[in-house]
N, C-alpha and C positions, 0 to 999 in steps of 0.2 A: 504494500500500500504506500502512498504516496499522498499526503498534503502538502497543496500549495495555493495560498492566499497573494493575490497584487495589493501593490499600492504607487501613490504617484501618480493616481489620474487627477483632473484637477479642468478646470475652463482657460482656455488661452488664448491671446490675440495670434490672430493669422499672423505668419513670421517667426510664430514665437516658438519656445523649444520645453520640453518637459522629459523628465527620467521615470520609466517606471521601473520597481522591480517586484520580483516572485520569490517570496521564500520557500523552498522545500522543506518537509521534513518525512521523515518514513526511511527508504532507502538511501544506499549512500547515493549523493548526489553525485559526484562524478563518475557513477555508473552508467550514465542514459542522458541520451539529447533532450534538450528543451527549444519550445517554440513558443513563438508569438503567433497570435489568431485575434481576427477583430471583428465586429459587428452593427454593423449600422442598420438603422431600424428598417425592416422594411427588406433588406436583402441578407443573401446567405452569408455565412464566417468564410472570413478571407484568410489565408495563408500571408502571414508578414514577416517572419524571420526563422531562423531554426541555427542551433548550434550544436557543434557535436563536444562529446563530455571535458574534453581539454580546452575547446574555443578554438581549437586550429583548421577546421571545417564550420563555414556559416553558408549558409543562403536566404536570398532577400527577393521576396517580390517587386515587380519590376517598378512599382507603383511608392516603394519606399526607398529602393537602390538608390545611394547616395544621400541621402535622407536622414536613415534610420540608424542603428548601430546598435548588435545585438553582442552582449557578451556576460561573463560569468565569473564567480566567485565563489570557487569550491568549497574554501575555508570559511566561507558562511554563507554557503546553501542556495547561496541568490543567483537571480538571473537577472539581467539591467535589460530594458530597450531605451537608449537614449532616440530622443524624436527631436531634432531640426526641421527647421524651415518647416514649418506646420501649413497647412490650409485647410479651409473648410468640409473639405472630401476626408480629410483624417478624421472626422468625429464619429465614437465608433464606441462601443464596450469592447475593452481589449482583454483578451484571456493569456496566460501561459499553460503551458500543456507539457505533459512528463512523456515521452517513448523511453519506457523502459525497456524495450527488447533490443535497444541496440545503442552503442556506446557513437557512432559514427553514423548514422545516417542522418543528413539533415534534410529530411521530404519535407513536403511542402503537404501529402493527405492529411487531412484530420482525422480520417480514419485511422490514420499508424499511431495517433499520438494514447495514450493508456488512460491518463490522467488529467484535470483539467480545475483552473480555481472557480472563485466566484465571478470574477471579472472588474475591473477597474472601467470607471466612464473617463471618454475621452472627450472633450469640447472644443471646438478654437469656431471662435468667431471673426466675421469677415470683417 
């Protein structure tokens, strides 16, 4: 088993930039990739970052590349998405999600991901 709660969502001016992170706890955390997923009202959860258990493999949807920055902190369990350059298309409930079956994959399904928090709200207004 696997808890993980976000935090760091928050309302912010277009432009502006916000950090969130996901604490694990349950399994050792540098056993399994973690991802980012988001949700804005009205459509389906999107695929926005994933990292594999050291941070030496990430991937980014194409809609945060260069944007976003997804990274990790074994020694305490967290997972960061820092977010630049914000615009009103990022407002979204954002999740992190645990794949526990693999130490290196960083997919983009949500179907591969095991585990998943409550969600943090994201805002930026225009």
């Amino acid at each position: 088993q696997v808890q993980l709660v976000e935090s760091g969502g928050g309302l912010v001016q277009a432009g502006g930039s916000l950090r969130l992170s996901c604490a694990a706890s349950g399994r050792t955390f540098s056993s399994y990739t973690m991802g980012w997923f988001r949700q804005a009202p009205g459509k389906e959860r999107e695929f926005v970052a994933a990292i594999s258990w050291g941070g030496a493999r990430t991937n980014y949807s194409d809609s945060v590349k260069g944007r976003f920055t997804i990274s990790r902190d074994n020694a305490k369990n967290t997972v960061y998405l820092q977010m630049n350059s914000l615009n009103p298309e990022d407002t979204a409930l954002y999740y992190c999600a645990a794949n526990v079956k693999s130490r290196w994959a960083v997919v983009r399904e949500a179907t591969e991901y095991d585990y998943w928090g409550q969600g943090t709200q994201v805002t930026v207004s225009s």
